[in-house]
MOPAC internal coordinates of N, CA, C and O (Angstrom, degrees):
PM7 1SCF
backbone

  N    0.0000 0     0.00 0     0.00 0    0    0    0
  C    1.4463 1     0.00 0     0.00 0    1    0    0
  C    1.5343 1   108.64 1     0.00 0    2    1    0
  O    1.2310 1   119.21 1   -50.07 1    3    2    1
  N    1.4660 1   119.12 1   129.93 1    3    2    1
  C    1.2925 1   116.70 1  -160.60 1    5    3    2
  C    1.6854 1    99.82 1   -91.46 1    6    5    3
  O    1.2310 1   118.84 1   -30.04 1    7    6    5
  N    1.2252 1   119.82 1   149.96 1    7    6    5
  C    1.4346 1   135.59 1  -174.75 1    9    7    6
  C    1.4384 1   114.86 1   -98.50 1   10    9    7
  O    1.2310 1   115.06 1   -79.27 1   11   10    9
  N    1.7827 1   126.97 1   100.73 1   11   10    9
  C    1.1414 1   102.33 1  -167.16 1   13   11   10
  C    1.5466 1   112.19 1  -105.74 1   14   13   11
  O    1.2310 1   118.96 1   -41.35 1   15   14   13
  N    1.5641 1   119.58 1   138.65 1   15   14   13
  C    1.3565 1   130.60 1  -159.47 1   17   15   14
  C    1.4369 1    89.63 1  -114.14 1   18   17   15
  O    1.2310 1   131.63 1   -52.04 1   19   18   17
  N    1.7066 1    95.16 1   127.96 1   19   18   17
  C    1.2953 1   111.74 1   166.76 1   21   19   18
  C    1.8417 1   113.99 1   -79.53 1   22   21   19
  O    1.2310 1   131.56 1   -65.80 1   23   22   21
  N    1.2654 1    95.30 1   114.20 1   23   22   21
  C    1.6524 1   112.23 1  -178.65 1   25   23   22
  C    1.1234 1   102.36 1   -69.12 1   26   25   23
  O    1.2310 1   112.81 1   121.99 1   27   26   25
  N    1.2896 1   131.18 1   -58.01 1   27   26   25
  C    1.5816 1   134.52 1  -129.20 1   29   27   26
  C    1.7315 1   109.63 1   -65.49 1   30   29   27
  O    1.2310 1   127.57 1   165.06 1   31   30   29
  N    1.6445 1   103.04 1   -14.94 1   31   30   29
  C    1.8222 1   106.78 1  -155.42 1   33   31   30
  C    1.5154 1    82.98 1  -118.88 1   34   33   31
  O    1.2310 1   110.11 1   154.38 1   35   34   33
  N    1.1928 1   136.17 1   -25.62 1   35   34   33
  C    1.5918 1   128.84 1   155.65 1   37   35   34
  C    0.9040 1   133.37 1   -45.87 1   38   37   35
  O    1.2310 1   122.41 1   134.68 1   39   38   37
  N    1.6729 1   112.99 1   -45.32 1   39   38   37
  C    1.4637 1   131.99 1   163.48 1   41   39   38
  C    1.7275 1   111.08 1   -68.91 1   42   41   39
  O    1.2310 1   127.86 1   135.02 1   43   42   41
  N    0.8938 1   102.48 1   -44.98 1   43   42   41
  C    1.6227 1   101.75 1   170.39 1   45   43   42
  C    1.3775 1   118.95 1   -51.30 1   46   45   43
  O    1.2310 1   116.11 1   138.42 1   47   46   45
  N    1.0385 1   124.99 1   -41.58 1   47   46   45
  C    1.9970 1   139.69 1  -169.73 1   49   47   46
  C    1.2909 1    90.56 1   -95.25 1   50   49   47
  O    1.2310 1   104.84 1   139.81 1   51   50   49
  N    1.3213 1   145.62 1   -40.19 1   51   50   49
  C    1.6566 1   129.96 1  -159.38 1   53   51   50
  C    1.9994 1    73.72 1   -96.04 1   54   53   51
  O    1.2310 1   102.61 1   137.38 1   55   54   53
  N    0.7646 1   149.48 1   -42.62 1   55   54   53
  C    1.6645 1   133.16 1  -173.19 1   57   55   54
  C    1.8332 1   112.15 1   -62.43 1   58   57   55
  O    1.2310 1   138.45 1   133.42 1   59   58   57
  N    1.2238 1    81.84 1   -46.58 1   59   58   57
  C    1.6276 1    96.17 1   174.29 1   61   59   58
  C    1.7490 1   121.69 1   -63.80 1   62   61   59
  O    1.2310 1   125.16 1   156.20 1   63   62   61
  N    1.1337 1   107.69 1   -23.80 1   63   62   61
  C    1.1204 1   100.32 1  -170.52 1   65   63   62
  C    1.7016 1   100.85 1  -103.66 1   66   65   63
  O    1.2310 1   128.53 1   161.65 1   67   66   65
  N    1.3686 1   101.17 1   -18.35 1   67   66   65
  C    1.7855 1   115.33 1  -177.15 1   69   67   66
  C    1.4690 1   103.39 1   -68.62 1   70   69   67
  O    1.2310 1   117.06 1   139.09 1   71   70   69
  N    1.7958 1   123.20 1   -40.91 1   71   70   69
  C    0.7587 1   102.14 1  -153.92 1   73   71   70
  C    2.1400 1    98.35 1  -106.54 1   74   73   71
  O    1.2310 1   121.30 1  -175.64 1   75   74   73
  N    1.2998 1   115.12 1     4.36 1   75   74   73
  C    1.2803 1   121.91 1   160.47 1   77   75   74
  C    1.7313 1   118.28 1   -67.00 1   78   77   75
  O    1.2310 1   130.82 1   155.17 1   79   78   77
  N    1.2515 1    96.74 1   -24.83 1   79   78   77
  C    1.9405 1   111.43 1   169.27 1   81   79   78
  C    1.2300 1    97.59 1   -63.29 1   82   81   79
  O    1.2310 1   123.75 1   124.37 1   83   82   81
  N    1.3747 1   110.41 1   -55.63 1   83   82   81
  C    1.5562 1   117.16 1  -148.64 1   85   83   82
  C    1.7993 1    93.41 1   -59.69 1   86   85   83
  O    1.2310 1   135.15 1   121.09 1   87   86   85
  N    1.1629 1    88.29 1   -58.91 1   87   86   85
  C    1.8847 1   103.03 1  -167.94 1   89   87   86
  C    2.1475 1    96.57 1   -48.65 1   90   89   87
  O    1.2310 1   125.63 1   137.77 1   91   90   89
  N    0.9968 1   106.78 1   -42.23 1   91   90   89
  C    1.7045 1    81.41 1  -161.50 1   93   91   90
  C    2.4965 1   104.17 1   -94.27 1   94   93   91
  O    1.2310 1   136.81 1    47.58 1   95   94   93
  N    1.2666 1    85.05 1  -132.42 1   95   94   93
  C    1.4831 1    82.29 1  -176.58 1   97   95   94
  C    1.5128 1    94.57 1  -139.93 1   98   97   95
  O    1.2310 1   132.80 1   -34.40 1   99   98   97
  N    1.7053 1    92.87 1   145.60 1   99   98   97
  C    1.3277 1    94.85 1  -161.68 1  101   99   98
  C    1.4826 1   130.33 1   -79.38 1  102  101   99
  O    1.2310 1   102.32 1    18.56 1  103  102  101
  N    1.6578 1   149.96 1  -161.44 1  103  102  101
  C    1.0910 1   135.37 1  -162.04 1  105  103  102
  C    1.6879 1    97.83 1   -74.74 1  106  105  103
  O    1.2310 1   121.44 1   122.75 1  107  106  105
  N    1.1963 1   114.84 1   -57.25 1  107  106  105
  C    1.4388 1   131.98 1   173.54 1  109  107  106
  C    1.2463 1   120.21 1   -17.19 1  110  109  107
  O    1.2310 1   119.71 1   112.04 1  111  110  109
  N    1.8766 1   118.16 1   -67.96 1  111  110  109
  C    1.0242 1   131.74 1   150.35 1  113  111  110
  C    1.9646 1   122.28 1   -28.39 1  114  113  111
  O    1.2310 1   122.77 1    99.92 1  115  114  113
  N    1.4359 1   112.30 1   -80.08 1  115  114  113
  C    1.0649 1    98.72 1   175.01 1  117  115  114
  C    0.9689 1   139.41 1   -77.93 1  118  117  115
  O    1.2310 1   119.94 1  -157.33 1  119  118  117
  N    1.5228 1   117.71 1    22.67 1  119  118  117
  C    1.3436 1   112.98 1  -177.13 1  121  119  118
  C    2.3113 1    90.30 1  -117.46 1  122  121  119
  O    1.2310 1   119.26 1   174.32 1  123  122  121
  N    1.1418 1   119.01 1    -5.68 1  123  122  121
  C    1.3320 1   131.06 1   148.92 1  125  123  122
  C    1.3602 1   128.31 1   -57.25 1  126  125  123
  O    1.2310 1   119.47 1   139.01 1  127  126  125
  N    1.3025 1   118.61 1   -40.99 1  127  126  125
  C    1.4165 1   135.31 1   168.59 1  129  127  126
  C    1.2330 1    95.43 1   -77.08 1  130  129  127
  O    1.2310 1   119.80 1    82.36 1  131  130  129
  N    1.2102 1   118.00 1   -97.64 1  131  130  129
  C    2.2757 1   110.94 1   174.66 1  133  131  130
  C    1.1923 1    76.94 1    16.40 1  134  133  131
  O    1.2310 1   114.81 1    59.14 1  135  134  133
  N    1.9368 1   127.45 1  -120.86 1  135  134  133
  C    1.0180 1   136.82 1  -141.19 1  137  135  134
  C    0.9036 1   134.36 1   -28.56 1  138  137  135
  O    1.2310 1   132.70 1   116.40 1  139  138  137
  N    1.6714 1    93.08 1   -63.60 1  139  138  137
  C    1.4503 1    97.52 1   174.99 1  141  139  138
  C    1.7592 1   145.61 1   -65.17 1  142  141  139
  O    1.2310 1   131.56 1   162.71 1  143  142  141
  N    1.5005 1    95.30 1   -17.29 1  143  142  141
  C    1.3734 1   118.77 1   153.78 1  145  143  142
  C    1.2783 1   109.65 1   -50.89 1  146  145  143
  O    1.2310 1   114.81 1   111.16 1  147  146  145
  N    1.3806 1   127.45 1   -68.84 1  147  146  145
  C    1.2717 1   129.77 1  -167.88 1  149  147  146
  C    1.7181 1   127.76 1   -51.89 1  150  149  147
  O    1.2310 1   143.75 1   130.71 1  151  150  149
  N    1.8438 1    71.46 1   -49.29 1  151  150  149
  C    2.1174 1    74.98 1   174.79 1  153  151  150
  C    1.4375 1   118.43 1   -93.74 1  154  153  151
  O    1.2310 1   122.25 1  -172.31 1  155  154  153
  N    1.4254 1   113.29 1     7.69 1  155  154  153
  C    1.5321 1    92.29 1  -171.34 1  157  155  154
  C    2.0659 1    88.33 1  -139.98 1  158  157  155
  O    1.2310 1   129.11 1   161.27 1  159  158  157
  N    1.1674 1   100.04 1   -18.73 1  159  158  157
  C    2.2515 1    87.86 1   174.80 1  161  159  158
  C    0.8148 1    93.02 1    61.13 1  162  161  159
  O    1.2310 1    99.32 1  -157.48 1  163  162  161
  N    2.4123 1   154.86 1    22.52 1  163  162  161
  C    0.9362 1   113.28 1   118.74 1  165  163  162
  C    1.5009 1   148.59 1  -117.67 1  166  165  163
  O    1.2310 1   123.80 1     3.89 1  167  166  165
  N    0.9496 1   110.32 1  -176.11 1  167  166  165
  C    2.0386 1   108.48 1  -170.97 1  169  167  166
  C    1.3355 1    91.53 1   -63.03 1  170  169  167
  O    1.2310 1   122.57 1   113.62 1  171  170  169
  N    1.9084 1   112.68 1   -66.38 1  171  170  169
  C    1.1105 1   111.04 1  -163.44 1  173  171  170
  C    1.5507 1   122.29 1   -37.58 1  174  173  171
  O    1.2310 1   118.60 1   133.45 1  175  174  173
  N    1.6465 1   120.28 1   -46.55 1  175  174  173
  C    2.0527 1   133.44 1  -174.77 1  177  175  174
  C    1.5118 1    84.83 1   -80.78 1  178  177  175
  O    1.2310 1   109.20 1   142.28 1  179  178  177
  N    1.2515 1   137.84 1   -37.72 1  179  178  177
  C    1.2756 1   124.43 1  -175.43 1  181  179  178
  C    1.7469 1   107.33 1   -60.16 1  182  181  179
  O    1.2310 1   118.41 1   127.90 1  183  182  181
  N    1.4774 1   120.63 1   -52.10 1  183  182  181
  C    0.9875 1   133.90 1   178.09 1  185  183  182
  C    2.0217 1   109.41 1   -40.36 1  186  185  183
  O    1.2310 1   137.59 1   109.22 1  187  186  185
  N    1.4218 1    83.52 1   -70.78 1  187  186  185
  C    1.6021 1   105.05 1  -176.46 1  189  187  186
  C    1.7118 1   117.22 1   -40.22 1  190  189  187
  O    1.2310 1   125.69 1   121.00 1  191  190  189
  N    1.7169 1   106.67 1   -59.00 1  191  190  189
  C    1.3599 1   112.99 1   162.93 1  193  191  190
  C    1.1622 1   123.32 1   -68.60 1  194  193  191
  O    1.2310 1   108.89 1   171.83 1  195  194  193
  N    1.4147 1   138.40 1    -8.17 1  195  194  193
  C    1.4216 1   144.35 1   170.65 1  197  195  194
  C    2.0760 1    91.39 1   -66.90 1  198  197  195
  O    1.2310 1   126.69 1   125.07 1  199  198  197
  N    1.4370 1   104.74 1   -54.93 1  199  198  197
  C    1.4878 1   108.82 1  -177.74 1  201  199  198
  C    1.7119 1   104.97 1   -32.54 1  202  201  199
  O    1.2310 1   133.54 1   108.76 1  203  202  201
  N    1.3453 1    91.44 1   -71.24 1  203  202  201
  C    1.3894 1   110.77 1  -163.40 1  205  203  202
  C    1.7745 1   130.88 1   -51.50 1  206  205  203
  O    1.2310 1   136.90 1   168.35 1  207  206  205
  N    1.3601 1    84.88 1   -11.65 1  207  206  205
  C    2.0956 1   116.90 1  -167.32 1  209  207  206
  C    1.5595 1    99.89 1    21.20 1  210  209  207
  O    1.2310 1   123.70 1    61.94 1  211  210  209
  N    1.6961 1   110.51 1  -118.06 1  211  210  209
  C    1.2821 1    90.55 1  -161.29 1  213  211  210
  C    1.2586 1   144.53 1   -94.13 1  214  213  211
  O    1.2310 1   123.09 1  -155.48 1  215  214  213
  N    1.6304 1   111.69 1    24.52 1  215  214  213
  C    1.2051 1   142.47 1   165.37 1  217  215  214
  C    2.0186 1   108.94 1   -61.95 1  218  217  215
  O    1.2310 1   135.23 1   129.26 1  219  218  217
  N    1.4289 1    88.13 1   -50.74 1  219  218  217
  C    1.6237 1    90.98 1   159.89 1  221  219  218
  C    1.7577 1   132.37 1   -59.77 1  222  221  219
  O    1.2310 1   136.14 1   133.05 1  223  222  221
  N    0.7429 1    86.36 1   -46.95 1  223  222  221
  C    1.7771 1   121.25 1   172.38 1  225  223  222
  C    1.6797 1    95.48 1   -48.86 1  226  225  223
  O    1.2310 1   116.05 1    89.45 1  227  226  225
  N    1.5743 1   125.10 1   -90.55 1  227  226  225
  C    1.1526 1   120.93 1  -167.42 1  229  227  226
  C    1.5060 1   118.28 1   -76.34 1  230  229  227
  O    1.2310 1   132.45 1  -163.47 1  231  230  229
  N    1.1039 1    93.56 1    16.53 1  231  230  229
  C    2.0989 1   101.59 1   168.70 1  233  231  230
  C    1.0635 1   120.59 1   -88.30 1  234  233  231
  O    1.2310 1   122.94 1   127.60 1  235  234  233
  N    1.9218 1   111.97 1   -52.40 1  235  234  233
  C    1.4578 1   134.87 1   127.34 1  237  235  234
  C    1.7086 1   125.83 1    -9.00 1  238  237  235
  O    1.2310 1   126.49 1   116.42 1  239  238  237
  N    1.1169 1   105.13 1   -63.58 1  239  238  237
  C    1.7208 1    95.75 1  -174.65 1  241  239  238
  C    1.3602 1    86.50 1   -82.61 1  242  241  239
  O    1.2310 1   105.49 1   107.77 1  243  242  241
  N    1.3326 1   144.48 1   -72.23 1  243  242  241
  C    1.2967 1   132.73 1  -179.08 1  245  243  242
  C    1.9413 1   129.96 1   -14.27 1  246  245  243
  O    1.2310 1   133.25 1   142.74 1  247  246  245
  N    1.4554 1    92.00 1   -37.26 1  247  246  245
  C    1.4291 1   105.13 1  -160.75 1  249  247  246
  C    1.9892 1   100.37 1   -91.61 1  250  249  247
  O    1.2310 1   135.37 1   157.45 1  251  250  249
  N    1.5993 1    87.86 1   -22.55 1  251  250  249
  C    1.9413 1    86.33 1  -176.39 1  253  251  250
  C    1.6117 1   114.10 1   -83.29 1  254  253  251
  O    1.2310 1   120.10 1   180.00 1  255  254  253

């Protein structure tokens, strides 16, 4: 007996939530700034490593 799954509100929540990613910045990013905030106090390297997300990030744990 076939099971029928309502798509329409699945697709709605996996869009919704796809496109709330889209809209902000990703984990990478702010967790690049974190750092770079911390060790350096400025916007500008904060800015730059926010660019860079987690390319910054694993240079960082690498580098400590």
């Amino acid at each position: 007996m076939p099971v029928e799954i309502n798509t329409h509100n699945g697709r709605a929540r996996m869009n919704a939530t796809r496109d709330v990613a889209k809209a902000g910045i990703g984990m990478g990013s702010a967790l690049a700034i974190t750092i770079s905030w911390s060790l350096h106090q400025s916007i500008l390297w904060a800015i730059l490593h926010g660019f860079f997300g987690w390319v910054y990030v694993v240079y960082f744990a690498l580098t400590r």
